[in-house]
N, C-alpha and C positions, 0 to 999 in steps of 0.2 A: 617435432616442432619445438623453437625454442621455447615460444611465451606459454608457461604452461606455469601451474599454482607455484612451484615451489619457485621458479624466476622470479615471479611475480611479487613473494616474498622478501627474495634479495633485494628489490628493486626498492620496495618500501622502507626495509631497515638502514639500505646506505641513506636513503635521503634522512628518514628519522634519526641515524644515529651522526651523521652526518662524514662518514667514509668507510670505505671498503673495510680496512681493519676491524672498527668496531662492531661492522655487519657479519664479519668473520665469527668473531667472538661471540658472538650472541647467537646466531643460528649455529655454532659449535661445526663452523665450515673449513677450509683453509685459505686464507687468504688470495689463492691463485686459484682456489675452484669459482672463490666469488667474481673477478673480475673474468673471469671464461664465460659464466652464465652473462654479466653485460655484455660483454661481447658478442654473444650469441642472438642477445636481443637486438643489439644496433647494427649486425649483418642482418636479421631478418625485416625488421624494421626499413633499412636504411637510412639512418638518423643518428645523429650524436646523442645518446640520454644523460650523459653528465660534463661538466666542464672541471678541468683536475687541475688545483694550479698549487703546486706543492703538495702539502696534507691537507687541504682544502678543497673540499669537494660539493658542489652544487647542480641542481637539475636544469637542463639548459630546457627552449620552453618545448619543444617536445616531450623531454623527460616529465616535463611536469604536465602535461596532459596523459600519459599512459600514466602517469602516477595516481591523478585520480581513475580515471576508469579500473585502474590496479585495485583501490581501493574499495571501491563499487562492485569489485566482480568478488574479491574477499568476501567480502561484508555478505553476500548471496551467498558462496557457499557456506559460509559457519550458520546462514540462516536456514538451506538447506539441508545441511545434517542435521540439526537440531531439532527441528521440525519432522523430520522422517524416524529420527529416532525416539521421538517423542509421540509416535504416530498409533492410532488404533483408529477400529472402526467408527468407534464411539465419540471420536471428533473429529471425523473426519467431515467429506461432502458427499452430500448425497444428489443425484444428478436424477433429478425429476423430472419426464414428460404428460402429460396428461392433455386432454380433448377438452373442449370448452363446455360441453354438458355438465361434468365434471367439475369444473371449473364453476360454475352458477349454481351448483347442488350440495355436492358433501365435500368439496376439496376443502374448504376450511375447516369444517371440521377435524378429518384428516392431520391437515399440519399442525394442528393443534395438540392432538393424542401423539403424533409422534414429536413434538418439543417439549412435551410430558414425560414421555417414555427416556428419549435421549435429547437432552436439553441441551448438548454440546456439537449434536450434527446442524452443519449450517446446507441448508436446503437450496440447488440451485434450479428454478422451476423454469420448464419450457412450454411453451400454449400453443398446439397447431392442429392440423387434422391427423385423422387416423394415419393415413399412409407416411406422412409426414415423421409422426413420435415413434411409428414403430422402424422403421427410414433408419432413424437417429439411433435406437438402439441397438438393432442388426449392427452398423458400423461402431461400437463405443461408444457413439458420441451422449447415452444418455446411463444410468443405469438400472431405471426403471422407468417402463412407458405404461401409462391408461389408456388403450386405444379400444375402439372398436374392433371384434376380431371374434374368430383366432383368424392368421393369417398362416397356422403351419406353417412355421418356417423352422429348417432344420436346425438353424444355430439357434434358438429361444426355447425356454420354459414359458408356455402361456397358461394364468392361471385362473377362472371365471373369476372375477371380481361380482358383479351385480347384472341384472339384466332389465334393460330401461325400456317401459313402453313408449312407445311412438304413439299419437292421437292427431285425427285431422281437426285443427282448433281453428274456431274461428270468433270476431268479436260477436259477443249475445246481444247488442244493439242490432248489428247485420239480420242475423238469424231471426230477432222477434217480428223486424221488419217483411218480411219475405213472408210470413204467416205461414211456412210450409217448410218442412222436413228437407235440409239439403244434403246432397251427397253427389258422389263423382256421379253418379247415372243422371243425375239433373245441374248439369254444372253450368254454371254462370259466364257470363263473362266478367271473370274475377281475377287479382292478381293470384298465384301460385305460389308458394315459398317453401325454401327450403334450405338447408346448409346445401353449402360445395358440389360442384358434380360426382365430386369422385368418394365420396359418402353415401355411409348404407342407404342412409333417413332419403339421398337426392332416387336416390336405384329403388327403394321400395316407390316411391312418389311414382317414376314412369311406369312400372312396374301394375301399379293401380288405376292408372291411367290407362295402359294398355289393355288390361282388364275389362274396362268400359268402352274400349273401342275408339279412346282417345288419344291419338297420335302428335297432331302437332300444335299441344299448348305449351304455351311456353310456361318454363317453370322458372321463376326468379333465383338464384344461387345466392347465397347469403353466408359470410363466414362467422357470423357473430349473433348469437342468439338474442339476445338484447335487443339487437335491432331490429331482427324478425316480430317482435313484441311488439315493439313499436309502432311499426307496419300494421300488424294488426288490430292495435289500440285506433288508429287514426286516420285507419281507409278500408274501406270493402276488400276482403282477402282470407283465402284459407291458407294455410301453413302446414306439413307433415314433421313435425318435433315431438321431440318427448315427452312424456307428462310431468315429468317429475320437473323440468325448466319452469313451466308456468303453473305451476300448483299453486301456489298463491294466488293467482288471476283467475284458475278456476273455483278456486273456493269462494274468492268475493264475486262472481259471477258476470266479472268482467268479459273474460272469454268462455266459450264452451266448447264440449266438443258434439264433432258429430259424426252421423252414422256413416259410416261408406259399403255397408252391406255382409261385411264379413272382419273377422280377428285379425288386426294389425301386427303381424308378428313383432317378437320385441328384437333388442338392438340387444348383444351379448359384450359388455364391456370387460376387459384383459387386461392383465397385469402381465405385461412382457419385459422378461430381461435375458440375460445370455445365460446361455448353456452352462458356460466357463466359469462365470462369476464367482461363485461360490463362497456367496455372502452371506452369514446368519441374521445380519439385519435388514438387508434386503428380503430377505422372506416374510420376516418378521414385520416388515411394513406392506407387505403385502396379505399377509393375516388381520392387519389394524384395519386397512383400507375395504375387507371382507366386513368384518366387524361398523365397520363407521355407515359403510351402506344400507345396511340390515336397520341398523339402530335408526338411523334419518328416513329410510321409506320402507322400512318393513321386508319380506323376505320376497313377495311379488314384483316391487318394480312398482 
């Protein structure tokens, strides 16, 4: 192909220097290899790129349109080598996925210890469901996920990060109301809540419901825990979410939880990235993010 860097070069020094000769002389070319390489570009092209009238030589306007984008695509690679060769882990990007528990709990903290640690990695953060971030990192597309899991999957290291109790809450207005003890075996007709279908927290929900012989309540699906809060601040409703999401609204005794008869198993949250990887600071932020959890709710959950 003709248009390729070093043409691309010619192209810019005849017009800078303004003819063939002196574009000779400076790229230390020969004057008939320089007008070969235009020539190459105005066959491929099909387009005249200069007009020659004597020792005068000017870009006709095609010429000066490939001159700029010539000089725009220059300008990227000298930015591209420089950059790569300038390259370490240590500024480079770090391509973050993590789940919205996550997200409400210790992730700021998180980003906080590791822009302490390496103050020069710029963080690219992505917020979705489990199947979703770990999705993303199977394919490259992240280079470390927070997901609920493990998902065994053979291309990933998955490594426990924390494990989060799930609690049926509901608001402690409701409950003082009702003057009696609820749980699934005396269930209301109440709304239901919960993240996503395709979430542990929505599968333990039917899971407990089934349990009590409850089959076709409907359970509200919800992708944003905030909102689930809300719902429960502001109308009759139980909820099956974490504890550590509404810790604050349990301690001022806005919400509470309640019994459902037996131990809510907890929800095992993973630090998954690839096999291949083989990043020391990717590890290393997944030893912080061990660490950051521990420190924010203790070694339980």
């Amino acid at each position: 192909m003709a248009m390729n860097l070093k043409s691309l070069e010619v192209l810019l020094s005849i017009d800078r220097l303004g003819g063939f000769k002196a574009a000779a002389e400076s790229l230390r070319l020969t004057q008939p290899a320089i007008s070969i390489r235009i020539a190459q570009l105005e066959h491929e092209l099909g387009a005249k790129l200069f007009y020659r009238t004597g020792n005068q030589v000017s870009p006709t306007p095609i010429g000066k349109t490939l001159i700029y984008y010539a000089e725009r695509i220059l300008e990227l690679h000298d930015e591209a080598v420089a950059t790569i060769k300038g390259h370490s882990e240590k500024n480079g990007i770090l391509r973050l996925g993590t789940i919205e528990t996550v997200v409400h709990t210790w992730l700021p903290h998180l980003l906080s210890r590791i822009g302490v640690k390496y103050p020069n990695i710029t963080i690219d953060l992505d917020i979705g469901n489990s199947d979703d971030i770990q999705r993303k990192v199977t394919k490259g597309m992240l280079d470390l996920g927070i997901f609920i899991g493990p998902v065994n999957s053979p291309v990933m290291i998955e490594t426990s990060v924390y494990k989060f109790k799930l609690g049926l809450v509901a608001s402690k207005k409701f409950k003082d109301a009702r003057l009696e003890e609820i749980g699934l075996g005396n269930l209301p007709s109440l709304s239901l809540m919960t993240f996503s279908r395709n979430t542990v927290p929505h599968s333990m929900l039917c899971s407990l419901l089934a349990r009590e012989g409850i089959s076709r309540h409907r359970i509200h699906a919800m992708s944003s825990a905030p909102m689930i809060v809300n719902m429960l601040l502001k109308r009759p409703g139980l909820a099956l979410i974490p504890q550590a999401v509404v810790r604050n609204h349990l301690e001022s005794g806005e919400l509470c939880l309640l019994d459902v008869g037996m131990p809510v198993p907890k929800v095992n949250c993973v630090a998954g990235r690839l096999i291949r990887h083989n990043s020391e600071i990717i590890e290393d932020v997944v030893k912080i993010a061990q660490q950051v959890a521990i420190d924010e709710f203790g070694e339980s959950g």
